[in-house]
Structures are given as C-alpha cells and as structure tokens.
N, C-alpha and C positions, 0 to 999 in steps of 0.2 A: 386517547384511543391507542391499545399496546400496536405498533407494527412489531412486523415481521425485518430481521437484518441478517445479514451472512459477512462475517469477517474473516478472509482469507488471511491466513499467517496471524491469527490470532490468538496465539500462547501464549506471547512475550510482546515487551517492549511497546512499542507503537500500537498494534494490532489488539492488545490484551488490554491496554487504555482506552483506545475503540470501545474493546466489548464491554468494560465499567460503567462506563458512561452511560451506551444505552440501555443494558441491561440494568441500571438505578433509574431511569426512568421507566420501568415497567414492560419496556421492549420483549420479545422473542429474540432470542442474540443465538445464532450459531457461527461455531469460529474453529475454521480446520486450521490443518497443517500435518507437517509430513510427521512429527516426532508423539506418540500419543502418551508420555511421561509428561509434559509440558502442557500438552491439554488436555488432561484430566485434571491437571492441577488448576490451569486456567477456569476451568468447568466447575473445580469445586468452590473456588473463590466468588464466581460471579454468579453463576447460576444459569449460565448459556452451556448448550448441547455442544460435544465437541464432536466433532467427524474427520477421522485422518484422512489425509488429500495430497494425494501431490498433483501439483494443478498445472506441470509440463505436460501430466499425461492425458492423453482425450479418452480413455478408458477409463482411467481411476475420477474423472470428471463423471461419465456416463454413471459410473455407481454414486457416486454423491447425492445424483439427481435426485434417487430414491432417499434419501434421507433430508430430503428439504422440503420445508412447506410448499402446495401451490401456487401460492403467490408472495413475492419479497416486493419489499418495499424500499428496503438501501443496498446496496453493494458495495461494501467497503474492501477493494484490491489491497491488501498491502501485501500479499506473500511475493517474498524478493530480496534481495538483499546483494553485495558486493561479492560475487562469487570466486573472486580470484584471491581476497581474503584465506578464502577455505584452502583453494587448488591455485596458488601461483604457477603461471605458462611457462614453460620450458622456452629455450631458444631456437628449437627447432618449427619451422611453418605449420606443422600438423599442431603442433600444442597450440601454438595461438590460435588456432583457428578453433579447438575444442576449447579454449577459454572466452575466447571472443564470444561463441555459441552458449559456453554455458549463463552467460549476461543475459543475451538476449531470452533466452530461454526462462529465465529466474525471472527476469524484470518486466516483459512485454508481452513473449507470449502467455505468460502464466494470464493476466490480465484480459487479454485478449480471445483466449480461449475460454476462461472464465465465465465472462461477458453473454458469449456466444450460448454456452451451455446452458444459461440462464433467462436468455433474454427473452425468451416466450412467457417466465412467468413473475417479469418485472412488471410492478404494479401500474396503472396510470396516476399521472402524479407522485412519482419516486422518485431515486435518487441513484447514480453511481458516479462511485469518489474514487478514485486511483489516487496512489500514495505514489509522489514523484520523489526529484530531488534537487537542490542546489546543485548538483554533480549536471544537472541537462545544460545550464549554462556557466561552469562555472569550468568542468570537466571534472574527472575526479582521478590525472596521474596514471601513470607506468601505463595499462592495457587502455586504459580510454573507455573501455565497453561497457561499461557499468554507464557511466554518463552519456554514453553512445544509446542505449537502452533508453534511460530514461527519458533522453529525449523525443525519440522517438514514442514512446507511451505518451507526452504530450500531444505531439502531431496525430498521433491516429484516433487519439480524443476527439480532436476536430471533427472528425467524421462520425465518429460516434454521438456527437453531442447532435447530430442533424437527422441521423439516422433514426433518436429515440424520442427528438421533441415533439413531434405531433403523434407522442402520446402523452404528454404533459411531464415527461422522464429526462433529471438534468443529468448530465458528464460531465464532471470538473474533475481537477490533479490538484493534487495539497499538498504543494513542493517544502521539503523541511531542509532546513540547516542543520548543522551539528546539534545533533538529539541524545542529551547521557541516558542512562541506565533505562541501556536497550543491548543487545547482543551485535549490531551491525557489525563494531571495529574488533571482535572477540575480544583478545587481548594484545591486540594490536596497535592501540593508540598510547601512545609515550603522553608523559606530563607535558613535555614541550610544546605537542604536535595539542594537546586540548588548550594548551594558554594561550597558542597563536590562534584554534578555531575561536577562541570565547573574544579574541582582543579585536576580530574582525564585523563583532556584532555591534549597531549602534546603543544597544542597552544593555550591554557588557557582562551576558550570563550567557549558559547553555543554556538551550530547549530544552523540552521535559515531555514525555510523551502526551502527559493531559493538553498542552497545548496543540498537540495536532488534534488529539480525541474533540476538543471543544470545535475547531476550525470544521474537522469532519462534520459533528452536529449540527452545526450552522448549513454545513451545505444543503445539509438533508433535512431541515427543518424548512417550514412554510414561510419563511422571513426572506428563502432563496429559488423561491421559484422562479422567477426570471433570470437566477444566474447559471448559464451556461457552455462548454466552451472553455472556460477558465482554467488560469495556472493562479491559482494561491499560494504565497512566497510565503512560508511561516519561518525566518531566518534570523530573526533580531537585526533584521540589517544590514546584515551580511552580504546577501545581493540585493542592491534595490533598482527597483525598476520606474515607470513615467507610465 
C-alpha cells in the first residue's frame, strides 16, 4: 500500500537518498528545502513533489501545510546541516551568539517546529525519524553548536516519542558518521581530515547516503513498530555504544 512521506532537506545528499528509496517503492514522497534549483532536480529524478521551505520559519511552515496531503505517514527531519561551515563566528560575543543560534535553529528547531506543524495529520501507526549526528556525542570542534544541536534533537525526542505512542506513531534519530557525497563539509574537508574520519571506522569505509536511506526505511517500516525513543549509530564504528 503506497504511503504518504515528507523529507525535509530533500535535494541533496542524505535527504534525496531518503526520497529514492521510498519513492522506488511506490510511496508519495514530498521533499522541501530552501533552494528550488536543487529540488526540481531532486523532483525530476524521483518523482516526489518538491515544495520550497524553509522550516526556521513558522510562517513559511503554515504555507507548506497547504501543499501537503492530509495525512503523512513518515517524517523524515533531515533539513540541517553545520552552519558555521557557511558563516564562521567572529570573535566578538554577539557573533557567537548569532552562530551558536544559527545551529540551533538549522538543526532543532527546524525539526521541532516541523513536527509540530504536522503532528495533527501524522497517521496512526507512522513513523518520525530525525536525522542526528555522531557530533551529539562525539562533539564536533571550534563552536560546539552543531553537536550542541544535535544533541539536544535527541533529548527532545525522548518526549516526543511519549507524546505520539498512544497513537501507535514511533520517534527515533538516525545518528550518522562521516557520510561522502553529500554537501555537509562543502568544500571543506581536506584529504587528511577524510583518511583520519574513514580510519576511525571499524569497517574501514565512508558512509554513503543509501545507508542512512535504508536505516530510515527500517524505522518506518512494520518490522519497527516497537522501536521507539531510539538513537541509531549508522557510523562504521566510529562511535560505538553497549
């Protein structure tokens, strides 16, 4: 039976492997994002509706509404990304503090707000997956806020996952490791800086976006209806946990 999915930050990378995936099983796939060159292209590749969004804003969310089915049955969060990448902080307290915000804002409340705007017509017996990161425990250097973020998107999962089970609706996080040919590091990451992430994994490769797309599908398939709550490490090993 086709469902219904909505992939936040679904252009590119992570989020566009997302929409592959379940738009090849027959799904309805809708996948915003703020750049509409990127998803139109995503749109014409897959065959998922693209709708631009920028999901900081609770206005440009209230328009989306209208362009989304009555009822979803997955929510896949991934729109986010390391924002200080874009806008490194000046030394002065006001920049850090508009860097530290823009984290928060790209990585939590995008999600958060998200959630909210949708949560009346998440299906019974659905599914919403937040895209974390290895950076919630591992950190991720200079501002901190990006893994400050993501950590926090974990913890308010917690309550999220309580909020929506007694409608049969799981929350889980699908924490990824060093993920290639995605836009995260722009062109930011050095040879060095990928041979040290790849030597840190016990199966000695990069991630690849179809492995979170598969991880996502699992969640939101009927094979996980009990699983709730949850952080899923997709890192080669990188961090491992008990």
């Amino acid at each position: 039976m086709s469902r219904t999915i909505l992939v936040t930050g679904g252009a590119t990378g992570i989020g566009l492997a997302v929409a592959r995936h379940f738009a090849a099983q027959g799904d309805a796939v809708t996948v915003t994002g703020r750049r509409p060159a990127p998803l139109e292209k995503a749109a014409e590749e897959t065959g998922a509706r693209a709708v631009v969004c920028d999901h900081t804003d609770p206005a440009a969310l209230d328009r989306l509404l209208a362009e989304l089915p009555a009822s979803i049955n997955v929510l896949v969060n991934n729109a986010g990304g390391n924002t200080d990448l874009d806008d490194a902080p000046g030394d002065d307290l006001a920049s850090y503090a508009r860097a530290f915000r823009a984290n928060l804002d790209a990585n939590l409340l995008t999600a958060a707000l998200t959630t909210k705007a949708v949560e009346a017509r998440l299906a019974p017996g659905g599914a919403v997956v937040h895209i974390g990161s290895i950076a919630a425990d591992r950190g991720a250097g200079s501002l901190g806020a990006y893994g400050a973020a993501k950590a926090g998107l974990t913890t308010w999962n917690l309550d999220l996952a309580n909020t929506l089970g007694p409608r049969g609706i799981t929350a889980n996080v699908v924490s990824p490791g060093y993920i290639e040919d995605t836009e995260f590091f722009r062109d930011h990451l050095a040879d060095e800086r990928r041979t040290q992430l790849i030597a840190q994994t016990a199966t000695g490769r990069a991630g690849r976006p179809e492995d979170i797309a598969a991880t996502v599908a699992f969640l939101a398939s009927e094979g996980a209806r009990h699983i709730t709550g949850q952080v899923i490490g997709v890192n080669g090993g990188a961090y491992m946990s008990r």
